[in-house]
C-alpha positions in Angstrom: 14.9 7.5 -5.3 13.2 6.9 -1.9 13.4 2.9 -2.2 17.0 2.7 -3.6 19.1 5.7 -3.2 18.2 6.6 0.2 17.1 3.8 2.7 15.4 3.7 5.8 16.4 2.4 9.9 14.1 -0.8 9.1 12.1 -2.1 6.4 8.3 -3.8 6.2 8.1 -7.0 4.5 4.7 -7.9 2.2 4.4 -10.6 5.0 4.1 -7.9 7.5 7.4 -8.6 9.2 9.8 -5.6 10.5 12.8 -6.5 9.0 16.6 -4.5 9.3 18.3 -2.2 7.1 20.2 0.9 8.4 19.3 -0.5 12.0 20.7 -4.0 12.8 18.3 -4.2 16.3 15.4 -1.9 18.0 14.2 -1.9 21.5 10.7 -0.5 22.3 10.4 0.1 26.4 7.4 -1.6 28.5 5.3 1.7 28.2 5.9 1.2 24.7 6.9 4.9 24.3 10.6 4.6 23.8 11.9 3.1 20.7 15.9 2.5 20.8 17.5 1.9 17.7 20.9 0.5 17.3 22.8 1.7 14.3 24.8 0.0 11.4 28.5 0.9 11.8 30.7 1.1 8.6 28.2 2.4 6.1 28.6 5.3 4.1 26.6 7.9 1.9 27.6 8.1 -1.3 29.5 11.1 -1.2 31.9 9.6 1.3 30.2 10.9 4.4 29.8 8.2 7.3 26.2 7.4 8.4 25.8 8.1 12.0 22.9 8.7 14.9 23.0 12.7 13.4 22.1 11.9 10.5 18.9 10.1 11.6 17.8 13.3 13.6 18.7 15.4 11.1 16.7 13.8 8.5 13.3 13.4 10.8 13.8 17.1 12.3 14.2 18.1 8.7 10.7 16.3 7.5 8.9 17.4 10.6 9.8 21.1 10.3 9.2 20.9 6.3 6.8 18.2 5.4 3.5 17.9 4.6 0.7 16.5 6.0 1.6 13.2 5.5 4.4 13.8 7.5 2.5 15.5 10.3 -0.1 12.9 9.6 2.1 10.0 10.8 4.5 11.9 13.3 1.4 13.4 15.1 2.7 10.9 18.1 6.1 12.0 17.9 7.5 13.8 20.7 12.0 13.8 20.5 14.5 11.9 18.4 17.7 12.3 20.1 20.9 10.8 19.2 22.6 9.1 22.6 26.0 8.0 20.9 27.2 8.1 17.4 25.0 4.7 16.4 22.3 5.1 19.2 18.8 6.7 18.5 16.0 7.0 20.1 12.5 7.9 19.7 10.4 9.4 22.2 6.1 9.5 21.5 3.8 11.2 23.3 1.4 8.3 23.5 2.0 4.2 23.9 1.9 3.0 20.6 3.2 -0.5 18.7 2.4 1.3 15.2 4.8 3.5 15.0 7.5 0.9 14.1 6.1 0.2 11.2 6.1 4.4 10.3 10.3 4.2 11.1 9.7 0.8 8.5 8.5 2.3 6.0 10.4 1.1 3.2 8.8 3.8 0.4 10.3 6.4 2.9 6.9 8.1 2.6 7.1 10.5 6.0 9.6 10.7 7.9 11.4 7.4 7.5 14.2 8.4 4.6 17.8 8.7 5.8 19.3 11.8 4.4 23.0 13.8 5.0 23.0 17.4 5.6 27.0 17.0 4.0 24.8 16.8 0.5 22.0 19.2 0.8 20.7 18.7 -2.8 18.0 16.2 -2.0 15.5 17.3 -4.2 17.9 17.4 -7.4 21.2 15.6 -7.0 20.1 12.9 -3.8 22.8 11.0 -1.6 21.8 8.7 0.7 23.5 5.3 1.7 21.5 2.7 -0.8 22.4 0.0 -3.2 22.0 2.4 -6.6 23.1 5.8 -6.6 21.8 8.9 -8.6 23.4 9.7 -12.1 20.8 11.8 -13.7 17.8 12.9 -14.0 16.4 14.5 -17.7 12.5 15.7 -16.6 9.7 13.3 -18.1 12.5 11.4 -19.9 14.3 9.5 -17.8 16.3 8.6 -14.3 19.5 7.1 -14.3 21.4 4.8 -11.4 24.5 2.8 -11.2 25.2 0.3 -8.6 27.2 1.3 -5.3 30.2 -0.8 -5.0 30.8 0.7 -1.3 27.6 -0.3 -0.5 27.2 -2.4 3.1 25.7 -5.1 2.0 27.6 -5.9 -1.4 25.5 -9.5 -2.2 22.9 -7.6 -2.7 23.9 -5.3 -5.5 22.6 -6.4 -9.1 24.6 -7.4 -11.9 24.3 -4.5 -14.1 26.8 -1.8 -15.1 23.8 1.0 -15.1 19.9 1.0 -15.1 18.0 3.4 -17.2 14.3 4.1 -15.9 12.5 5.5 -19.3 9.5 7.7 -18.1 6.4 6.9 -20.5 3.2 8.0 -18.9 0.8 6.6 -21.8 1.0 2.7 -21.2 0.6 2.4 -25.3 4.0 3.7 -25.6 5.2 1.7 -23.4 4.1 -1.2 -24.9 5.7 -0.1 -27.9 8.9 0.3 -26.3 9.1 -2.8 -25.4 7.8 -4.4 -28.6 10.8 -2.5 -30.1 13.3 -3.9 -27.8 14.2 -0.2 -26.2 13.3 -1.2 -23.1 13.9 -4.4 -21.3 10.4 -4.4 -18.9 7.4 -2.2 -18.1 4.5 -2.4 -16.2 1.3 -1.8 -17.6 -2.2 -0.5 -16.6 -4.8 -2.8 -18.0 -5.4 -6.5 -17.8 -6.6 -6.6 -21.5 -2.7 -5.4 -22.1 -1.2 -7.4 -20.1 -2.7 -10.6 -21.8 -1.8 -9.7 -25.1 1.6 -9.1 -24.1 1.3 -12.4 -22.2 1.2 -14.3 -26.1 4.4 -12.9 -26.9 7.1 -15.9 -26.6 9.8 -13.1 -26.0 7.9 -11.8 -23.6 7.1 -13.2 -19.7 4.3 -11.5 -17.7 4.4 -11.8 -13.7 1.7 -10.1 -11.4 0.9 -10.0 -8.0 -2.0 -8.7 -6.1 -1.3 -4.9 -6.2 -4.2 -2.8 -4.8 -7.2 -3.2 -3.5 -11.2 -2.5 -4.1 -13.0 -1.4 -0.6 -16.7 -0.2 0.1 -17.9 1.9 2.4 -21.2 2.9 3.7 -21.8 6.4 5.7 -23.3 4.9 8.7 -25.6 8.1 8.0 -28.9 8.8 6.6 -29.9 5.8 4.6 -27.3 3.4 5.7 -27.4 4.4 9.7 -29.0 1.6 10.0 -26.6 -1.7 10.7 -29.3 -3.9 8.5 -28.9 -2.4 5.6 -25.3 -2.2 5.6 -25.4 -6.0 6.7 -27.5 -7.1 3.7 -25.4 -5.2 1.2 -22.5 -6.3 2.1 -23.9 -10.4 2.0 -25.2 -10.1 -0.9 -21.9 -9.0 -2.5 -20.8 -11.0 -6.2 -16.6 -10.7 -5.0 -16.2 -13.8 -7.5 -18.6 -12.5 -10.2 -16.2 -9.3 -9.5 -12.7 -11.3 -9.9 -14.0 -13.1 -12.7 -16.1 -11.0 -15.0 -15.3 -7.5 -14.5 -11.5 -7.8 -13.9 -11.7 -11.3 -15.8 -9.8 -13.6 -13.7 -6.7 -11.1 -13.0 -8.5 -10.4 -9.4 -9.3 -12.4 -6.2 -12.4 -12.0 -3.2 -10.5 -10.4 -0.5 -10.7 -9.1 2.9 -9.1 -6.0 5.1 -5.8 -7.5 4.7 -3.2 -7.6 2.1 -3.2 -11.4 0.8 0.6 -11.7 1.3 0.1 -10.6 4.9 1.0 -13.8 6.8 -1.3 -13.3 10.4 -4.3 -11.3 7.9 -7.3 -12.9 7.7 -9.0 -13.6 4.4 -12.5 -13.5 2.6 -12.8 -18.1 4.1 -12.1 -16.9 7.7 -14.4 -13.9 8.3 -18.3 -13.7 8.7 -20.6 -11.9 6.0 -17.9 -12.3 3.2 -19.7 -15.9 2.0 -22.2 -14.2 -0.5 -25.7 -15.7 0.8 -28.6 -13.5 -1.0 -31.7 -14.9 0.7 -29.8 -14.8 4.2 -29.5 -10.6 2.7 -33.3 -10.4 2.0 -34.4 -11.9 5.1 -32.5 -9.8 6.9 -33.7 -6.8 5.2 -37.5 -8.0 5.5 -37.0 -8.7 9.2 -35.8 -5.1 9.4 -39.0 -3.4 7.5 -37.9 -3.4 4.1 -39.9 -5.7 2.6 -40.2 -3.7 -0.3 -36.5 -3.2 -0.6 -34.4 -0.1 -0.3 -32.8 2.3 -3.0 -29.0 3.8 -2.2 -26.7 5.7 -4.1 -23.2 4.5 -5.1 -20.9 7.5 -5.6 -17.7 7.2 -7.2 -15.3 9.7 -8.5 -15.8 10.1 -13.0 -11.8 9.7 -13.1 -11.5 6.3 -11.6 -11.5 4.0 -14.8 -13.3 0.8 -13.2 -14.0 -2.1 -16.1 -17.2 -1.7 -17.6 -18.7 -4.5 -15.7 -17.6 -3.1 -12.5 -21.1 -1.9 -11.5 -22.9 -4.0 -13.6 -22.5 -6.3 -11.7 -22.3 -5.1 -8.5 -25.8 -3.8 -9.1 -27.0 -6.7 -10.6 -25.7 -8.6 -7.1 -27.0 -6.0 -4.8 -30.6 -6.5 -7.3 -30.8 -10.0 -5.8 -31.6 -9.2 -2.2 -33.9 -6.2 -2.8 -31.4 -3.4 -2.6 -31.7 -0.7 -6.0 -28.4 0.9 -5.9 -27.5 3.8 -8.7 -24.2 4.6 -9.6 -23.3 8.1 -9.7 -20.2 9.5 -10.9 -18.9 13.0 -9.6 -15.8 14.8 -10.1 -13.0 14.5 -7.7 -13.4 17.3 -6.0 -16.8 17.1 -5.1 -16.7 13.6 -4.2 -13.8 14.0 -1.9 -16.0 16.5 0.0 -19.0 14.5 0.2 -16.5 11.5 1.2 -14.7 13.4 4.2 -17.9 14.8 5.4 -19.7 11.4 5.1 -22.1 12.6 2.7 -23.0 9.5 0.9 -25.2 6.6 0.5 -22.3 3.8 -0.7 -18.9 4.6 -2.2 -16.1 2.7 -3.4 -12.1 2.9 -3.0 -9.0 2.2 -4.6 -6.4 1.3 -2.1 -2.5 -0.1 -3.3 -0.9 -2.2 -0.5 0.0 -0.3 2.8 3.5 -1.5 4.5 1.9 -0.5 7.7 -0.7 -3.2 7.8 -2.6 -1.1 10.8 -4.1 0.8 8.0 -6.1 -1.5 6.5 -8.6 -1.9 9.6 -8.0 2.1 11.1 -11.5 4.1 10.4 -10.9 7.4 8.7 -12.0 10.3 10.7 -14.9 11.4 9.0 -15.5 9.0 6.0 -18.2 7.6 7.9 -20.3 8.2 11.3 -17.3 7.3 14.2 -16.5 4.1 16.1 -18.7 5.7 19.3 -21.8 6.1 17.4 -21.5 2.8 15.3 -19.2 0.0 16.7 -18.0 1.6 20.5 -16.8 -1.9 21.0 -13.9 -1.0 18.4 -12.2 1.3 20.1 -10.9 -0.7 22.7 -9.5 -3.3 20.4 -7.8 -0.6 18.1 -6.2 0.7 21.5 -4.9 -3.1 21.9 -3.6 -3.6 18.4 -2.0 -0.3 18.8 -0.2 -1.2 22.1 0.7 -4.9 21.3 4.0 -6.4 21.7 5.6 -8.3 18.3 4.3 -11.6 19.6 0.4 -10.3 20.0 0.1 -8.2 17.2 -1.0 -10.9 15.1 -4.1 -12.0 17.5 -5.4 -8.4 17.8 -5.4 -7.7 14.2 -7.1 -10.6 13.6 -9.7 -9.7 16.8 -10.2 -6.4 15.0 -10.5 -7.8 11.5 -13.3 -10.1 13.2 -14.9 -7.5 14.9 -15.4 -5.6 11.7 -16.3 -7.9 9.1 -19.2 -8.9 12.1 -20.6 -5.3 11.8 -19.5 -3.9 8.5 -17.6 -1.6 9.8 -15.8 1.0 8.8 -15.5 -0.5 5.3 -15.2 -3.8 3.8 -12.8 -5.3 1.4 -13.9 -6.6 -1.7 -11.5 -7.8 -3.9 -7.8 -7.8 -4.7 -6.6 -6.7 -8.5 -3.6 -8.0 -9.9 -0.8 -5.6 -11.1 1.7 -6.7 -14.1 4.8 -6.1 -15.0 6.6 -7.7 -18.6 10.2 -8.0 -19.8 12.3 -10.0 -22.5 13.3 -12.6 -21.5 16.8 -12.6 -23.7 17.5 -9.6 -21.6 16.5 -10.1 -18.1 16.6 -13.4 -16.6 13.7 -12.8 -14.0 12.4 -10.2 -12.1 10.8 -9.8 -8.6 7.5 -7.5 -8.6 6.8 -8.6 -4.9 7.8 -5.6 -3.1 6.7 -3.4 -5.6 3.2 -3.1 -4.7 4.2 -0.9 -2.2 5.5 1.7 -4.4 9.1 0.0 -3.4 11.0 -0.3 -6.7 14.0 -1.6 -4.5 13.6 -5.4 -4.9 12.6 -4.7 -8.6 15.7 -3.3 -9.3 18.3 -5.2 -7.5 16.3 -8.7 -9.0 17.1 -8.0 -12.8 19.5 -9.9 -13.4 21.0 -9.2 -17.3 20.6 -12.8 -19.2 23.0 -11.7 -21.8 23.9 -8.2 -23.9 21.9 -5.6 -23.4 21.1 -3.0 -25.7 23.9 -0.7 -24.4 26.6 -1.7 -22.9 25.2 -3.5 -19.6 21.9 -1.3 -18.8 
């Protein structure tokens, strides 16, 4: 509903590009703590009501006095939204910031970003917003059904299908059923080993694209206070042995950035992510562990990682001296130990972020703080933070640099491949780029019908 019923003022590209939707142009003032936005006339919700400048305040006022903490989270430097005329907006923060476009740009409308009507109240069960597919219905843990918007602004963009039914099947073996059957027309699926069986299926075409991402950390605490250690782990890291044997070729080494980020730098560009074992030991030696040093790896017990995850991250580790031992926890208590930076080494699941600032951002507790570690950090975040369009590339790639040099606050490992199949005597193609977000709008609007559907033109 988020990505194609309602919309948002801008949207984020994979490539990291601010791109317009319900906005057609932005201004941000030299103290970079006035954003202007300048309004698309002629669009309209789709109950009939006209999208103006009140309907933007309305929306954020309503998120920030009702939201969670996500919403608190990324409106914390929010000050006023006030609407100047009826296609004028303007956001005022409390603090210079360059981020917070990409928070307005959020094209999952995760926040504060979502473009609601207070003439339709009924957000949470029968939603009206201004996008390219409107609501039809909804049956609970069944199914969601939309229908394109002829009044839509933008009518090239609509698909070419009379209605789109979104089956809800939690249990990926009934999905692949359903499409085995022919009762659906594509799925996405949750395993590789799936999604190369479906691959042999000459009715069948399989797409992926890197989808989410595999980070480590260490605590910067106890054992791993000290840089060297953290230095030799992270060198002596298998990322191809990763790609290749545990998530057996559907995976890439990666790096702190998204791969379809255009200004990110990857795994080739940045120091310490060339695996060199004896450079690891060497270092470890010169720093007094000649006899090697044993860390714990925790990792939450519901997290299904391939069986040769940690075999051979262990076995790589192994190689330059460092013991490491697994140890799975539940949730809870690892989430505690996590926040609290209670921990040896743990690893993270990440999906894509539209807001590429939060792939380099330390969390706030996951690990000792930027003054203790890496004080040098904190000045470039403040940069990246405050740079114009034109420098925002250089100082993410600064503060990518400055990182991967020190380890610090995490490290990227490598990038896992999410898949998607359909018949392909019922849909033509279909674009999965976006989707990594969580933004099912491209998706959607790219399936094209290559001849009768099962029912009527769904």
């Amino acid at each position: 509903m988020l990505t194609t019923v309602y919309e948002t003022l801008a949207w984020t590209s994979p490539s990291g590009e601010v791109l317009p939707r319900l906005a057609t142009e932005w201004s941000i003032s030299e103290d970079r703590r006035t954003y202007t936005f300048r309004l698309r006339q002629g669009v309209r919700f789709h109950n009939g009501a006209d999208f103006t400048a009140q309907d933007v305040v309305y929306s954020v006022t309503r998120a920030l006095t009702g939201g969670g903490p996500v919403v608190r989270q990324r409106a914390r430097n929010l000050d006023s939204v006030t609407a100047t005329d009826d296609y004028t907006v303007v956001f005022e923060l409390t603090e210079p910031s360059s981020a917070f476009l990409f928070e307005v740009a959020d094209p999952t409308g995760t926040g504060f970003s979502s473009i609601l009507t207070d003439t339709a109240p009924g957000h949470g069960t029968a939603p009206i917003g201004t996008g390219p597919l409107r609501f039809v219905s909804y049956t609970p843990g069944s199914e969601l059904v939309l229908e394109p918007n002829p009044e839509y602004w933008d009518p090239s963009a609509l698909p070419g299908y009379e209605r789109l039914r979104v089956r809800i099947i939690e249990d990926e073996p009934g999905r692949v059923a359903a499409i085995e059957a022919g009762e659906v027309a594509l799925i996405r699926t949750d395993t590789i080993e799936v999604a190369a069986g479906l691959a042999e299926d000459p009715l069948l075409e399989v797409v992926e694209t890197p989808a989410w991402t595999i980070w480590l950390h260490a605590a910067r605490t106890g054992r791993t206070a000290d840089g060297a250690v953290v230095r030799a782990a992270w060198l002596s890291l298998d990322r191809e042995g990763l790609a290749d044997i545990a998530f057996g070729g559907a995976a890439s080494p990666w790096s702190t950035s998204h791969p379809l980020l255009a200004y990110g730098q990857g795994p080739t560009e940045l120091p310490g992510y060339q695996r060199d074992v004896e450079a690891a030991a060497q270092i470890l030696a010169e720093a007094g562990y000649e006899g090697g040093i044993s860390l714990e790896l925790l990792y939450p017990e519901q997290d299904l990682y391939p069986d040769d995850f940690f075999q051979v991250l262990v076995g790589s580790w192994s190689k330059a001296g460092i013991r490491v031992e697994p140890t799975p926890v539940g949730r809870a208590t690892w989430l505690a130990r996590l926040v609290t930076a209670d921990y040896d080494l743990t690893v993270t699941r990440h999906g894509w972020h539209a807001n590429p600032y939060r792939y380099v951002l330390p969390r706030p507790g996951w690990q000792a703080p930027p003054e203790d570690v890496l004080p040098e950090l904190i000045p470039a975040l403040t940069d990246l933070a405050t740079a114009t369009d034109g420098d925002r590339p250089e100082a993410f790639r600064r503060v990518q640099l400055l990182e991967s040099e020190h380890g610090y606050p995490f490290i990227g490992v490598v990038y896992v491949n999410s898949h998607h199949a359909y018949h392909t005597h019922l849909i033509e193609s279909a674009d999965v780029t976006s989707s990594v977000t969580g933004d099912r709008r491209n998706l959607y609007l790219s399936l094209a019908p290559a001849g009768q559907l099962p029912i009527s033109s769904e």
